[in-house]
C-alpha positions as CSV (number, residue, x, y, z in Angstrom):
1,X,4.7,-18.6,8.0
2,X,1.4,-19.6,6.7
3,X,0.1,-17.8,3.3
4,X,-2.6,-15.4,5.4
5,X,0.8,-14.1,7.7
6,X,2.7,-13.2,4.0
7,X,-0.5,-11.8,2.4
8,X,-0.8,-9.4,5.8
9,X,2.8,-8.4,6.0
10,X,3.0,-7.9,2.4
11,X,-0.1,-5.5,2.6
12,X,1.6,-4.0,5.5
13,X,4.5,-3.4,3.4
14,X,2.7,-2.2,0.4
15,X,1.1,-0.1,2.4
16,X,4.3,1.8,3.2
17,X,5.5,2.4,0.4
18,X,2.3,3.5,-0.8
19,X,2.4,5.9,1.9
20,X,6.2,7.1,1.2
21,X,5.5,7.6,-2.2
22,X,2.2,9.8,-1.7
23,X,4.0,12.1,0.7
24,X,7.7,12.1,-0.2
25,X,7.7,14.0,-3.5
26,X,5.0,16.9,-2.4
27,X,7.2,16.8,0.9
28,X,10.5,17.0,-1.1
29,X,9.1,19.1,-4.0
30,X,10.5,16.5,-6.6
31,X,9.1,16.5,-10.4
32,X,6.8,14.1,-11.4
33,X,4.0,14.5,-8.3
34,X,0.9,13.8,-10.0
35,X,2.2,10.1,-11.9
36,X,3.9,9.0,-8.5
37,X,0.8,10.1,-6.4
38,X,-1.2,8.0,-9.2
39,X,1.3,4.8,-8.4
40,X,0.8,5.6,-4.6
41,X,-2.8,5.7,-4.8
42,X,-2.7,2.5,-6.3
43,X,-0.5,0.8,-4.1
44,X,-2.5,1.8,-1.1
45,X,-5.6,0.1,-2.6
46,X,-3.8,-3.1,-2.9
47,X,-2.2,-2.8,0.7
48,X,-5.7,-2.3,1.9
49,X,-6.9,-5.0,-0.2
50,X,-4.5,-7.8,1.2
51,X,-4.5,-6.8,4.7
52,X,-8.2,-6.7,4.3
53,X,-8.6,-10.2,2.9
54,X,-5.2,-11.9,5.0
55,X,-7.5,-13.3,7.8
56,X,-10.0,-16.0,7.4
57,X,-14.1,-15.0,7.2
58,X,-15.7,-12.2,5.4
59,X,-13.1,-9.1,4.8
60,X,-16.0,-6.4,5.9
């Protein structure tokens, strides 16, 4: 597994969470929305960011 193949599955993964995390607590009602949304925001952002730039060339 070259380093682009773990930067794109990482992302992937990141990604998920990011998405679990943004949508579980409002789903579930849990405490603490607004802070883990925050986290969750972030974490997509770097998902984007490393499946984005896992591939060779320009990322746009």
């Amino acid at each position: 597994m070259s380093g682009n193949d773990r930067k794109l599955w990482g992302g992937i993964a990141i990604l998920l969470v990011g998405a679990v995390l943004l949508f579980g607590p409002v789903a579930l009602g849990l405490p603490y929305e607004q802070i883990v949304g925050g986290v969750a925001v972030l974490g997509l952002a770097a998902g984007a960011y490393l499946v984005g730039t896992a591939e060779d060339g320009r990322p746009v």
